[in-house]
C-alpha positions in Angstrom: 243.8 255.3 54.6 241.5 252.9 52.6 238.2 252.3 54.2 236.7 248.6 54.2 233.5 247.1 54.1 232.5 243.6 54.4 229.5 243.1 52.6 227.6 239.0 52.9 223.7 239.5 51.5 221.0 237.0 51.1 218.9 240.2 49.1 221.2 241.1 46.7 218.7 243.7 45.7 220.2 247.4 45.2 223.7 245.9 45.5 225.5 246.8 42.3 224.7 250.5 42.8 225.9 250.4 46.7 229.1 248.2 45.6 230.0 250.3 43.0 229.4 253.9 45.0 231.3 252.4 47.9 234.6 251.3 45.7 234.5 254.7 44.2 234.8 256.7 47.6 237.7 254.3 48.0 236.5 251.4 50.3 238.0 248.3 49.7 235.0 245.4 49.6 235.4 242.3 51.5 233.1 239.5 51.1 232.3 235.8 51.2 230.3 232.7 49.8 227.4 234.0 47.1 227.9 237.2 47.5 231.3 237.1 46.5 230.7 235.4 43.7 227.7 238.0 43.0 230.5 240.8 43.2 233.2 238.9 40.9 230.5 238.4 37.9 229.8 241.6 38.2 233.7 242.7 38.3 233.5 244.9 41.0 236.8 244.5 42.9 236.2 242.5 46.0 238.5 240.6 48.7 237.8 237.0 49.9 237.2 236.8 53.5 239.5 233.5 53.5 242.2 236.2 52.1 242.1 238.5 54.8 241.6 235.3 57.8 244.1 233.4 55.9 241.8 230.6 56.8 239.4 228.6 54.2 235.6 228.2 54.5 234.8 224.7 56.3 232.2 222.4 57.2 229.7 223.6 53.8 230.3 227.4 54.4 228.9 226.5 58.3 232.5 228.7 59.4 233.1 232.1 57.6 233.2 235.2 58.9 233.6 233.5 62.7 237.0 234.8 63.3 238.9 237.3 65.1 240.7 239.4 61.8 236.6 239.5 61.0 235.5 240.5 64.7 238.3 242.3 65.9 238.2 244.4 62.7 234.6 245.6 63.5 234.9 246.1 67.2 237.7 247.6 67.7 237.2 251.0 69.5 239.3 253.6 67.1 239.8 255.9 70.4 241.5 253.3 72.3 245.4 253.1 72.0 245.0 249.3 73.0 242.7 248.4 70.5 244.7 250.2 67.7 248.1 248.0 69.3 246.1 244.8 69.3 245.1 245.3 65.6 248.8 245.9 64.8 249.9 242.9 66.9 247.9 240.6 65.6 247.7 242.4 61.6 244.1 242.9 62.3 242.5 245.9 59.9 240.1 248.1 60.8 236.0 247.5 59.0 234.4 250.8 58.7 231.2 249.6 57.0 228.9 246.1 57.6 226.2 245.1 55.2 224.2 242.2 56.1 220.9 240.7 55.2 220.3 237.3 56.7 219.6 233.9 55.5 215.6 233.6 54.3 214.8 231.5 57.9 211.1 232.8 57.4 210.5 232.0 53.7 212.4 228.9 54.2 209.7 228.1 56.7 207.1 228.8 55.0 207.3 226.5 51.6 205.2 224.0 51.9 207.6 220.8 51.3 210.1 222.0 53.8 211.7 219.7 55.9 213.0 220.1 59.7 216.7 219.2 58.2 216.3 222.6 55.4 214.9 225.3 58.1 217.8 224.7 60.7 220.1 224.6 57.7 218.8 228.0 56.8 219.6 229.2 60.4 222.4 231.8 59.9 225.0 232.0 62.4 227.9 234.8 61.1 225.5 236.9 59.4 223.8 237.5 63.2 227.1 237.8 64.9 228.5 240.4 62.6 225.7 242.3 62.9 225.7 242.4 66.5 229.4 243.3 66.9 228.8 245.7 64.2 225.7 247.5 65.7 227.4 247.5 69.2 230.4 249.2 68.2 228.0 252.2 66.0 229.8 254.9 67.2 232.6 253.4 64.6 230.9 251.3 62.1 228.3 251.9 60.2 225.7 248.7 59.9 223.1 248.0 56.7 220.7 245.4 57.2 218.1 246.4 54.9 218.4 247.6 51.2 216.1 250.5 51.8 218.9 252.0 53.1 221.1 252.1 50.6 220.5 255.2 48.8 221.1 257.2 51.9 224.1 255.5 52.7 225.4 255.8 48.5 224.9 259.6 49.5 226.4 259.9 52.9 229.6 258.3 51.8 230.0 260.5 48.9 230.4 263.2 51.2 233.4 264.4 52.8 232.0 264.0 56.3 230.9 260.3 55.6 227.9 258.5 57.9 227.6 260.2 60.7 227.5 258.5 63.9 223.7 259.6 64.4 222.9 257.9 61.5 224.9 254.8 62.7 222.9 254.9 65.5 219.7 255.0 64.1 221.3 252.2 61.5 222.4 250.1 64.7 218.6 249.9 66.5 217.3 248.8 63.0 220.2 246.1 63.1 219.2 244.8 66.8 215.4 245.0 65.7 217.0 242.6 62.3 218.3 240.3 64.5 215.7 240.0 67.3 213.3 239.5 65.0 215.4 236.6 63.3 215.8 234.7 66.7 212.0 235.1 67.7 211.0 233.3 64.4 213.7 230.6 64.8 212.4 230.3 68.5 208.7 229.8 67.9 209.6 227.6 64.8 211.4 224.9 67.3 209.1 225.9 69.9 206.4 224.4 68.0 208.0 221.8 66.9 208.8 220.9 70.5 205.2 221.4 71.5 203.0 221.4 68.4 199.6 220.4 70.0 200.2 222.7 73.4 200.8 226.8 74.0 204.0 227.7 74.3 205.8 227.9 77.5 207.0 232.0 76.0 206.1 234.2 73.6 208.8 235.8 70.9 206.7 238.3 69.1 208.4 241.1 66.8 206.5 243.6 64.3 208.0 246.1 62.1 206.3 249.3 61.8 203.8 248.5 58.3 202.2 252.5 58.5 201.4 255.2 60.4 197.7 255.6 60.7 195.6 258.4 60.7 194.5 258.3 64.2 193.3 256.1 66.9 190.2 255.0 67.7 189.9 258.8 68.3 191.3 261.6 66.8 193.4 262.5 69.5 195.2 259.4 69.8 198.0 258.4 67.5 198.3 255.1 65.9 200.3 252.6 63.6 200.4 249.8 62.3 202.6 246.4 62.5 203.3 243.5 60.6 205.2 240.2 61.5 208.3 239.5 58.9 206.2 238.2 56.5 203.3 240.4 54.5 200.0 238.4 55.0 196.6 238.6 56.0 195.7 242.6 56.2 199.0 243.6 56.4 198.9 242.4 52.5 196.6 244.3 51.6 196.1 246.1 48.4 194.3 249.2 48.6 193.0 250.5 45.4 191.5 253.6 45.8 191.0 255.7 49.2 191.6 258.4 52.1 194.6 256.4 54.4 193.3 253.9 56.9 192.5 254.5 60.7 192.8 252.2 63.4 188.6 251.8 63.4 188.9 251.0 60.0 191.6 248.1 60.3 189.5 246.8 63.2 186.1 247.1 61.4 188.1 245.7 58.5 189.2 242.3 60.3 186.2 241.6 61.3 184.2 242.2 57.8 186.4 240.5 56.2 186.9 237.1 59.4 182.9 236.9 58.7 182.6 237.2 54.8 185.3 234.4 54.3 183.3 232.0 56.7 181.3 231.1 53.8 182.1 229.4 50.7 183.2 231.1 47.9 180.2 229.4 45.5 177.5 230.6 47.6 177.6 234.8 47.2 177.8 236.3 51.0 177.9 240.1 51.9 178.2 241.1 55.3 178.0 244.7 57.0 180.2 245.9 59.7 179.5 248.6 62.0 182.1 249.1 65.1 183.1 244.9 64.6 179.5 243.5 64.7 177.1 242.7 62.2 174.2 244.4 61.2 173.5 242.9 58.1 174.4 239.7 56.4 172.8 237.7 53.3 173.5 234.9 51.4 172.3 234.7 47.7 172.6 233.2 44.3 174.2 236.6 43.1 176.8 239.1 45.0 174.4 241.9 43.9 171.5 240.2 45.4 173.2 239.6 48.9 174.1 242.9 49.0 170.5 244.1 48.6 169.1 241.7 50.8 171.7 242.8 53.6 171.5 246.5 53.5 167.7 246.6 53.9 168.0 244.3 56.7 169.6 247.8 59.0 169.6 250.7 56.5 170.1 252.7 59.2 173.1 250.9 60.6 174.5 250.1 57.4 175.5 254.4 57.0 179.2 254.6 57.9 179.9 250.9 57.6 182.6 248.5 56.1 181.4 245.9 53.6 183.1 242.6 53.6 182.5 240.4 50.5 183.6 236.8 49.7 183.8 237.0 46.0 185.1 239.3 43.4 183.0 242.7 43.3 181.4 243.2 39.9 179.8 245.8 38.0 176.0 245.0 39.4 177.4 244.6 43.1 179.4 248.5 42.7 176.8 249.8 41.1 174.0 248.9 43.8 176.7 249.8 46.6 177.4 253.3 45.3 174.5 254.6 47.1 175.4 254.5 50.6 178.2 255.9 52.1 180.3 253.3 53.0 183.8 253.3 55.0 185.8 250.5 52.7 184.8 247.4 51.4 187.2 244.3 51.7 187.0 241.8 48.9 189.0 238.9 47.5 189.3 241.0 43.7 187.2 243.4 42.0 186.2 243.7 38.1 187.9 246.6 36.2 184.4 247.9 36.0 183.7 247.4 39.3 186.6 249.6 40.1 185.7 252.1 37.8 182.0 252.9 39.2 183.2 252.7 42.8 186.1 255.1 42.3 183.7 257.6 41.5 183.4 257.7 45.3 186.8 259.7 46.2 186.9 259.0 49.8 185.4 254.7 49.9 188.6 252.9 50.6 188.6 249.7 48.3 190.6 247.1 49.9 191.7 243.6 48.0 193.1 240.5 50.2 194.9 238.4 47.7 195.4 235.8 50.2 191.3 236.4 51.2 190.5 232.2 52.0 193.9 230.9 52.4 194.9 233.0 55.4 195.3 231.1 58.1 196.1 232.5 62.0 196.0 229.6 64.4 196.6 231.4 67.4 194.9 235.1 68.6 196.4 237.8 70.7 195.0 240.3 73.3 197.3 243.2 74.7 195.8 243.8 78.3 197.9 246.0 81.5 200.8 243.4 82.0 200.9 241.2 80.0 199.2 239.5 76.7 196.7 237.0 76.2 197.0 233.9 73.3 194.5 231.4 72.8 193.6 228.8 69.9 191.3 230.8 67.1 188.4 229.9 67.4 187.6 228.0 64.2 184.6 225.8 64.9 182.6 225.1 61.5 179.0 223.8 61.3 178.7 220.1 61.4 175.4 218.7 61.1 176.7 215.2 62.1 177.7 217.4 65.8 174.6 218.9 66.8 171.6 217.3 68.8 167.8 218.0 68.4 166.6 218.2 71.7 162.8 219.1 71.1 160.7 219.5 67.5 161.8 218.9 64.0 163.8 220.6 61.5 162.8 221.8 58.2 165.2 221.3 55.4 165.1 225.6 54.8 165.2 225.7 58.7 168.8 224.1 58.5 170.1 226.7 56.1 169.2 229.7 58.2 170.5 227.7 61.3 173.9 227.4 59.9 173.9 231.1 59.1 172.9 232.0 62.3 175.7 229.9 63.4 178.5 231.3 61.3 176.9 234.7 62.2 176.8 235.0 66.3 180.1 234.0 66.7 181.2 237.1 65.2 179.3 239.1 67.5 179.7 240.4 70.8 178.6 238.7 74.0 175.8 238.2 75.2 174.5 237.9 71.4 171.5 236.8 69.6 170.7 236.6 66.0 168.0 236.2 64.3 167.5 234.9 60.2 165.2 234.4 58.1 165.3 232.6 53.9 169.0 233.5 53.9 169.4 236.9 55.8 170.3 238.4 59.3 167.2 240.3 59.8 168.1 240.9 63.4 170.6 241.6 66.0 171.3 242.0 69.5 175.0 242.8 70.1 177.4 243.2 73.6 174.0 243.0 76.2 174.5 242.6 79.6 172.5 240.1 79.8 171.1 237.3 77.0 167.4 238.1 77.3 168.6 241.9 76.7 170.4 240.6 73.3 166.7 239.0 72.5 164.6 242.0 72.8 167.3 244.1 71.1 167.3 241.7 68.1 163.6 241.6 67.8 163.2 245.7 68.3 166.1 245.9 65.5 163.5 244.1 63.1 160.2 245.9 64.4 161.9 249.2 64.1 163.6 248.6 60.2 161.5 250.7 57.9 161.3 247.6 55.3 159.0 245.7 58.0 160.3 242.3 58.0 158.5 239.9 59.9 160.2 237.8 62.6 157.2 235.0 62.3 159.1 231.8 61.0 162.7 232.9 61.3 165.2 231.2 63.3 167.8 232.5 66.2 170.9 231.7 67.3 172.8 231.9 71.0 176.3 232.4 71.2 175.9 231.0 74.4 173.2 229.3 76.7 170.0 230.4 78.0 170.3 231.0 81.7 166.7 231.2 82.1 164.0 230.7 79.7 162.7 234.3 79.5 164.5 235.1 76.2 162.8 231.5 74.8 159.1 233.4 76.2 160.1 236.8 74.1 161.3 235.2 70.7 158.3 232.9 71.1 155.6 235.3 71.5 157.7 236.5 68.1 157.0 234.1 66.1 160.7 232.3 66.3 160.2 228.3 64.6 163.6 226.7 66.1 166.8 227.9 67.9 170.3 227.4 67.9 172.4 227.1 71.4 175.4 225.7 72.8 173.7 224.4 75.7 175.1 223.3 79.2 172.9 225.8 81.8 171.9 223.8 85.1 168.6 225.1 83.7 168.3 223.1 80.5 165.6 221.1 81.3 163.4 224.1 81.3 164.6 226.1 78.8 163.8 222.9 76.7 160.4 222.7 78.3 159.6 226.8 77.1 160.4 225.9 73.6 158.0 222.9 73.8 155.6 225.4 74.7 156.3 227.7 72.5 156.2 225.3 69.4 160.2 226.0 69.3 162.5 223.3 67.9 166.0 223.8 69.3 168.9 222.5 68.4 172.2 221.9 70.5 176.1 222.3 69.5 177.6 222.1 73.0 180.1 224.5 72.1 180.0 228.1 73.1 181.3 231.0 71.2 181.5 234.2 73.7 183.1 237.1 71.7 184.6 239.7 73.8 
């Protein structure tokens, strides 16, 4: 008995080879719309799917494959004497084999110039159904939604035994996981469109598996990683040269490279990540030169660590990193000669984001026990025009380091302080239980550095306020010149009244920037 199999692809990629292995095992190929036309100019024998519902495509190829000779031919049970009558009562014929890839709803989305009119047009409504009906009756039919799979299927039905019906199955969870996917981007599309300035009321989130990792954030933990649909952001990732990734190195990763493209790509910035905080950042005239200026900043710290750049690594910049034992660096490109020194290292992971500035994730995510938290990124940029000098003056060099100190501590965890000084993070006090903790941690950091840098005349920054003004009394007796804060403690007045003392200028944002 002839086999069939209805075949209706957006990604006609790997095709020929699967049409042309399937008509040789003896299936008979129905199909409809582009495809069909894919299949006839490339004169493989092929059925219209009009032919077989005796009924024509209408309203602009809207109505298809929505009919019972299509649906009843994939879900009919083959062990059921009534299903076998109701095929012969109503000349229905049995489909063995379903390959489906869907319409592009996702890259439709995502060009720039499209309208709302184009994206719901690109909403496809028999490619979902058949795949359902298809995936749901697996002990029968065998479903393809993805061209990976087409080699193993080419050698299963060359076979005498065929596909088996574990391989269905496994074939069928990888159609539902299709198909949920689909609908979660169509849903948050409209949802957003519904509410574009608000959270939405639910969440459709779907990742496919992007790799196994080599472990947790311990070795005895296992660990992977997922993507959304579409490859962006780390999950586009080049890597060059390297052992596999870990789960610390992703997260270390993330935030090297969420701090590195804070700054502008004209002014060179290197920063140094150890366990997702900063132990050394610099800005300078060359990438060479900020990477100097931020590894003797924490020599110590900066053993073991990931390197986030924002411009292309060069020869200078490899060479002067090839020293230290470093984890990965994450960079927006790298020279061929850059390459070629740092390969040298066999284990350094070299990791390229093509997509480095352009990236864009409005919302963030956080899995806890029952549930998941979403809020707005936090994307605040420094705007002179915003802030408010509430005692001294500021220098013209004072501003510089300010900004930096700015960009800096909200990349840190709470309670944070940092401390800068002609273009470098000289200091840090990371995830302290308390803010005048984070002071005295940031100014040990500095005495205890072997290259002696001297905290008299830098500035500091909060990432949120001062509670009391003990940590103004410590960075005073330091040698701080002006501070940085959000502001807003019922105790303002005197915190204020210590920098006056002190000979501090401060300077307020009114926003805060926790980090946990």
């Amino acid at each position: 008995m002839t086999m069939k199999a209805l075949i209706s692809v957006s990604n006609k990629t790997g095709l020929d080879s699967l049409a042309h292995a399937l008509v040789a095992n003896g299936y008979e190929i129905v199909s409809t719309g582009g495809t069909l036309r894919y299949l006839q100019d490339n004169k493989i024998p092929v059925t219209a799917v009009s032919d077989v519902t005796q009924f024509p495509e209408i309203m602009d190829g809207r109505v298809k494959t929505l009919h019972p000779m299509i649906h009843g031919g994939i879900l009919a049970r083959r062990d059921l004497d009534t299903h076998h009558q109701a095929c012969a009562t109503h000349g229905i014929e049995l489909i063995d084999v379903v390959v489906v890839n869907l319409s592009p709803f996702q890259a439709t989305i995502n060009k720039p110039d499209v309208t709302v009119a184009d994206a719901i047009e690109n909403i496809d409504i028999g490619g979902p159904s058949m795949v359902r009906s298809a995936a749901k009756n697996h002990k029968f039919v065998a479903v393809i939604t993805n061209p990976d799979r087409y080699a193993a299927i080419i050698e299963a039905v060359s076979t005498p035994q065929g596909i088996s019906e574990e391989f269905r199955r496994t074939l069928a969870v990888e159609a539902f996981e299709h198909t949920a996917q689909y609908d979660a981007c169509i849903a948050n599309y409209l949802g957003a469109l519904e509410s574009p300035n608000s959270l939405p009321q639910s969440l459709s989130l779907h990742y496919k598996k992007h790799s196994d990792l080599r472990y947790g954030e311990n070795p005895h933990q296992q660990a992977a990683f997922y993507q959304p649909e579409a490859l962006s952001g780390l999950s586009g990732l080049i890597q060059h040269h390297g052992k596999s990734l870990s789960y610390n190195n992703l997260v270390d990763a993330e935030a090297a490279w969420e701090l590195a493209r804070a700054f502008e790509p004209s002014q060179a910035a290197v920063v140094i990540i150890k366990h997702t905080n900063p132990c050394g950042v610099a800005v300078k005239a060359t990438l060479a030169d900020a990477y100097a200026a931020a590894y003797a900043a924490d020599p110590v710290s900066a053993f073991g660590s990931i390197i986030g750049v924002n411009q292309p690594v060069d020869a200078a910049t490899a060479s002067a990193m090839q020293t230290l034992f470093v984890e990965a660096i994450v960079a927006p490109a790298y020279t061929p000669e850059a390459l070629a020194i740092l390969m040298q290292k066999p284990s350094i992971r070299l990791l390229e984001l093509p997509d480095f500035f352009s990236f864009s994730e409005p919302f963030t995510q956080k899995v806890i026990m029952g549930g998941v938290l979403y809020q707005e990124s936090n994307r605040v940029i420094w705007n002179k025009a915003d802030l408010s000098t509430v005692t001294g003056q500021i220098a013209a060099d004072q501003w510089s380091d300010l900004k930096l100190a700015f960009t800096v501590v909200k990349s840190v965890k709470s309670n944070a302080i940092v401390l800068v000084k002609q273009g470098v993070v000289i200091g840090v006090g990371a995830g302290q239980m308390s803010r005048v903790e984070a002071a005295k941690l940031a100014l040990m950091r500095v005495q205890n550095n072997e290259g002696n840098q001297q905290t008299t005349g830098c500035v500091a920054a909060s990432d949120a306020f001062f509670p009391f003004p003990d940590s103004i009394t410590h960075l005073g007796h330091a040698g701080i010149s002006a501070i940085v804060q959000p502001g807003g403690s019922k105790k303002d007045d005197t915190v204020i009244e210590a920098c006056k003392k002190q000979g501090i200028s401060m300077v307020m944002t009114g926003i805060r920037h926790f980090k946990h």
